[in-house]
N, C-alpha and C positions, 0 to 999 in steps of 0.2 A: 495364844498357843500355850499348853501345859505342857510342861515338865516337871514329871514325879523329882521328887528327892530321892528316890532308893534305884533310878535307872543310871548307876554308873556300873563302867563295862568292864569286864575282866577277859580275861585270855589264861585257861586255866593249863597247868602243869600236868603233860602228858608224857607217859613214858611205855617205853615199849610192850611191856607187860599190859598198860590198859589198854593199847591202843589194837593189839591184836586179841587181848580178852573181848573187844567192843565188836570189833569189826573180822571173830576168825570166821563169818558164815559166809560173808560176801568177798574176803578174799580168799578162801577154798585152802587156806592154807597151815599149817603145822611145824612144829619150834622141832629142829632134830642139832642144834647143837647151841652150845650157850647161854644155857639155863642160869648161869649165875649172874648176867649181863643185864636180864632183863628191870634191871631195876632205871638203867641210861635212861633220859629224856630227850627225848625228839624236839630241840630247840627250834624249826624251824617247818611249816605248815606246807613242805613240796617234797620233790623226790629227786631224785639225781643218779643218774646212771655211769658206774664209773670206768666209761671205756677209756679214756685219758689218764686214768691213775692207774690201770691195770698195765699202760703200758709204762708205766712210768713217770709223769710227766705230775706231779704231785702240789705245784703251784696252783693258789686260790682253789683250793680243793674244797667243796661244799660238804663238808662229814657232817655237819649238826642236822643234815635231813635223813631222812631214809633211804635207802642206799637200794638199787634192783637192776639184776642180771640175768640175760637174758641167751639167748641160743648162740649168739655170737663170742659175748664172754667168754662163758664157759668153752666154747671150742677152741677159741682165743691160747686162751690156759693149758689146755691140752697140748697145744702144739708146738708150747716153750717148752726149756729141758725144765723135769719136776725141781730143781732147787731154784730154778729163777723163776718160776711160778711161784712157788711156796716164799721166797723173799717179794715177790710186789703185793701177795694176797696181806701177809704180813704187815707190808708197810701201812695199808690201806687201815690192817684193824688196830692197828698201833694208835693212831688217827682219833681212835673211843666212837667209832660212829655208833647211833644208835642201835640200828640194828641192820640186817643184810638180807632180801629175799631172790629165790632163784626163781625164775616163772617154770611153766610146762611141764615142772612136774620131773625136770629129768633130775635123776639122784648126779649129785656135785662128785668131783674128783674128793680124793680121801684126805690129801694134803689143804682142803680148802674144809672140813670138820674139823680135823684138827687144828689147822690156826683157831677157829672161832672157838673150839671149845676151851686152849689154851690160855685166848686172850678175853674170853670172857663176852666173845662180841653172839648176840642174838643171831643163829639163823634159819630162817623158815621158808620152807620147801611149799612152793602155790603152782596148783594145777591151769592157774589163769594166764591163758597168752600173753607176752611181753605186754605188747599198745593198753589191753585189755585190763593188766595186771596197774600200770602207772593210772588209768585212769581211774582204776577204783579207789584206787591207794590216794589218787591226789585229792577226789571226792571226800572222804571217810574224812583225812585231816583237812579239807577246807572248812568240816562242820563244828571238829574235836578243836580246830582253834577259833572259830568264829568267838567274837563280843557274844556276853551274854547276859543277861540279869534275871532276877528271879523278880514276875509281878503278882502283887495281890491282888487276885482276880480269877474267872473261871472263864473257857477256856471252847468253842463249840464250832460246829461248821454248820451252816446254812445255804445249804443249795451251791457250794463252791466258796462261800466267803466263808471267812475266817475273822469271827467274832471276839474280842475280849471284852468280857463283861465285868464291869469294876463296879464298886459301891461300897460302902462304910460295912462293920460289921453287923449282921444282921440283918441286912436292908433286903434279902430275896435274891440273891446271884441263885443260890444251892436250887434252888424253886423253880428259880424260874429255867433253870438249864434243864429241871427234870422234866418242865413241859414241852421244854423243846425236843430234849430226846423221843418222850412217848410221842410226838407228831412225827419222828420220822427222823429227826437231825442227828450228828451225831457229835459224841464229847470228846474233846483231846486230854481238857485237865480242867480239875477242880481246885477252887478255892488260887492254889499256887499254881502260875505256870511260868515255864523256864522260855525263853527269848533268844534266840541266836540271828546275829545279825550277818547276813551273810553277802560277799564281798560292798559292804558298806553302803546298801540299797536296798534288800529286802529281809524282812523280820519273819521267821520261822518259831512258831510255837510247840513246844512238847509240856507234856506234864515228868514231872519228877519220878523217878523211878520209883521209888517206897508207894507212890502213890495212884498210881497209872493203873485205870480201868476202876478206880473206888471215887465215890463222890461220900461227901457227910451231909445229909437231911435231917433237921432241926425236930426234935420229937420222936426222928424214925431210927437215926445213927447211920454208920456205916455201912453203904449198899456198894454192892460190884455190880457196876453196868452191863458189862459185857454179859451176867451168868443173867439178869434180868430183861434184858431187851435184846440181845443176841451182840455178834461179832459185828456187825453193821452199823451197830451203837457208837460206835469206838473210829476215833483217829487216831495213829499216831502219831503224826504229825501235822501241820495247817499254817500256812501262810496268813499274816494278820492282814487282813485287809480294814477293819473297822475295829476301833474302840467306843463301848455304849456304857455311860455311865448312869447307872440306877441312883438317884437323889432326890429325899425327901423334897417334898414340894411345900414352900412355905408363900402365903400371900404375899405379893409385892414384888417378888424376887423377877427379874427378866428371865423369859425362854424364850426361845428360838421358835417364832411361828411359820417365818414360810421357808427359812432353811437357804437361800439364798447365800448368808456367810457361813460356809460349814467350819466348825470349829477343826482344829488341829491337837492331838495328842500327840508328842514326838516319843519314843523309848529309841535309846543306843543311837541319836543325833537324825535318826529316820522319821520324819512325821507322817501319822496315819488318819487317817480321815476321825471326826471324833464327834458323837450325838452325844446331848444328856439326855434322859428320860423321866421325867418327874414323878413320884410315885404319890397316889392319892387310893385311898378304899376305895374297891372296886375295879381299878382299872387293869387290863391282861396284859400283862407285863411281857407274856412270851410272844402275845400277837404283837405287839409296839417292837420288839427287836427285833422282829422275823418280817416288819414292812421293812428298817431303819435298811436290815443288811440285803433285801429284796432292792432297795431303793438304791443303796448304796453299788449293786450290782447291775442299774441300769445306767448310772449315774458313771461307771466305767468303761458301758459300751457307747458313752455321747451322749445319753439321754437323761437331761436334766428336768424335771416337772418343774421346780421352780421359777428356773429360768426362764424356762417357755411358758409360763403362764405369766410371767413378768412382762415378757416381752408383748403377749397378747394384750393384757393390759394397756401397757403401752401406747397403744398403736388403735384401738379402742379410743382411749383418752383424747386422741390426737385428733380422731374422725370426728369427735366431737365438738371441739374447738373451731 
C-alpha cells in the first residue's frame, strides 16, 4: 500500500462571506442586512433551525452553525407583541452566530433587519423552500468542509471512472491526458488536482480554481481545453476511482503481470485501487490507461479477468493430474 507524504488533510476556514460568494447560485439567495458580519466563520459543517431559541429556551443552543427560518418562525414572530420579538431575535444574535437565512422568499418583519444590522449578524433572503433550502445548505458545507489535499497529478474521466494519473516530472501525464481527451474523454485537472474526502469514504476530485479548463503541453504551453475540444472536454468534478502511475521502466525491476494482487494507493486514509504502468519507447501510453480504467470498471461490476483465468487455470491443471 502507498502513502504519499504530502496526503495529509485539512479542514479549511470558512466564513460567511465565502460560503455564500461559493454557493449564491444554488442557494437562490441575497445578503439584505449585515454586511459588516460577514467576516464570522461557520465553525461547524450543519445547520440548525432555531425554533427552541425563538421561543426562548436558549440551552445548548448550536450558534457556530448556520442558522434558517422558515414559514413557521417568521409567523411565529409575528404573533408575539413587537418588543418580545425583538428581545429573543436579539438574544439569538447576541449569540455571534454565523450568519441567518429566511427561506421563501418572504421579506422578514422590520424589527428582525434591524437587530441583524445592529448586531452585525449576516442575513440573507433565499427563494428556496424550507426542506429544500436545509438540504442545499447542508450539501454546499459537507463539501466546504470535507478533508482535502492537493495531489501531484493530472486529473481525467474515462467512460465513468475517474483516473488520477501520477508520475515523476516530465514523464508524460500532460501527453498522455491530451490523447485521451482528443479520443473523447474528458479533463477535470491538470498537473494539480485538489481531493475532498467526503464523509470519510469517497474521494472527489476538482482542479484549482486559477487553473480549471487550462492543461500545460511541454513545447506547445498553455492550452484551454474547453475553447479547443469543446464544453464535453471538461469535468468539474469526478469521483477517484483508480490511481495509474506512469514510471520509467528499468530492467529487473518487478511488474505486475497478471494483476491478480492489485496494488492500493490510499489519499485522506481512503484506499483506491492502484496500476503502475511502465513506460518504454514506443509504447501508447493513453491506450495502456484507458484498458487499466476499462478494466478497472469491469472489475467493479464483479468481473475479474485475472481471477477467472486463474481460476481456469486451475481446474485445467487439476484434469490433468
Amino acid at each position: 500500500m502507498i502513502r504519499p507524504k504530502s496526503a495529509s488533510d485539512s479542514v479549511p476556514r470558512v466564513t460567511a462571506r465565502e460560503f455564500f460568494a461559493q454557493h449564491e447560485t444554488a442557494l437562490q439567495g441575497e445578503l439584505i442586512a449585515g454586511r459588516s458580519g460577514l467576516g464570522r466563520t461557520i465553525q461547524e459543517g450543519s445547520v440548525n433551525r432555531p425554533g427552541l431559541q425563538l421561543a426562548g429556551y436558549l440551552t445548548d443552543f448550536a450558534w457556530q452553525r448556520v442558522q434558517i427560518i422558515g414559514t413557521g418562525e417568521t409567523s411565529y414572530l409575528r404573533s408575539l407583541p413587537a418588543d418580545e420579538a425583538r428581545r429573543r431575535v436579539r438574544a439569538i444574535f447576541l449569540r455571534k452566530i454565523p450568519c441567518l437565512i429566511i427561506s421563501r422568499g418572504f421579506a422578514p418583519p422590520d424589527f428582525l433587519v434591524e437587530e441583524a444590522e445592529e448586531t452585525g449578524t449576516p442575513l440573507f433572503l433565499s427563494r428556496l423552500h424550507t426542506m429544500r433550502l436545509i438540504n442545499t445548505v447542508t450539501i454546499c458545507l459537507e463539501m466546504d468542509f470535507a478533508p482535502r489535499v492537493n495531489e501531484q497529478g493530472s486529473m481525467v474521466d474515462i467512460q465513468g471512472i475517474g483516473v488520477l494519473l501520477k508520475g515523476a516530472s516530465g514523464v508524460g501525464k500532460s501527453e498522455c491526458v491530451l490523447s485521451l481527451i482528443a479520443r473523447g474523454y474528458s479533463l477535470v485537472a491538470d498537473d494539480i488536482t485538489t481531493i475532498f474526502c467526503l464523509e470519510g469514504r469517497e474521494l472527489v476530485a476538482r482542479a484549482p480554481d486559477i487553473s480549471r479548463f487550462y492543461m500545460e503541453v511541454r513545447g506547445i504551453g498553455i492550452i484551454d481545453v474547453s475553447s479547443l475540444f469543446g464544453l464535453k472536454a471538461i469535468r468539474m468534478e469526478k469521483r477517484v476511482d483508480l490511481v495509474a502511475t506512469l514510471r520509467e521502466w528499468e530492467p529487473g525491476e518487478e511488474i505486475e503481470r497478471v494483476g491478480l494482487a492489485q496494488g492500493v494507493y490510499e489519499i485522506l486514509n481512503v484506499p483506491i485501487p492502484h496500476v503502475i504502468i511502465p513506460i518504454r519507447p514506443g509504447r501508447d501510453l493513453a491506450t495502456l490507461v484507458e484498458v487499466a480504467a476499462l478494466d478497472q470498471k469491469l472489475r467493479a461490476m464483479g468481473h475479474n479477468a485475472a481471477q477467472e483465468f486463474n481460476s481456469k487455470l486451475t481446474k485445467l491443471t487439476k484434469r490433468k493430474q
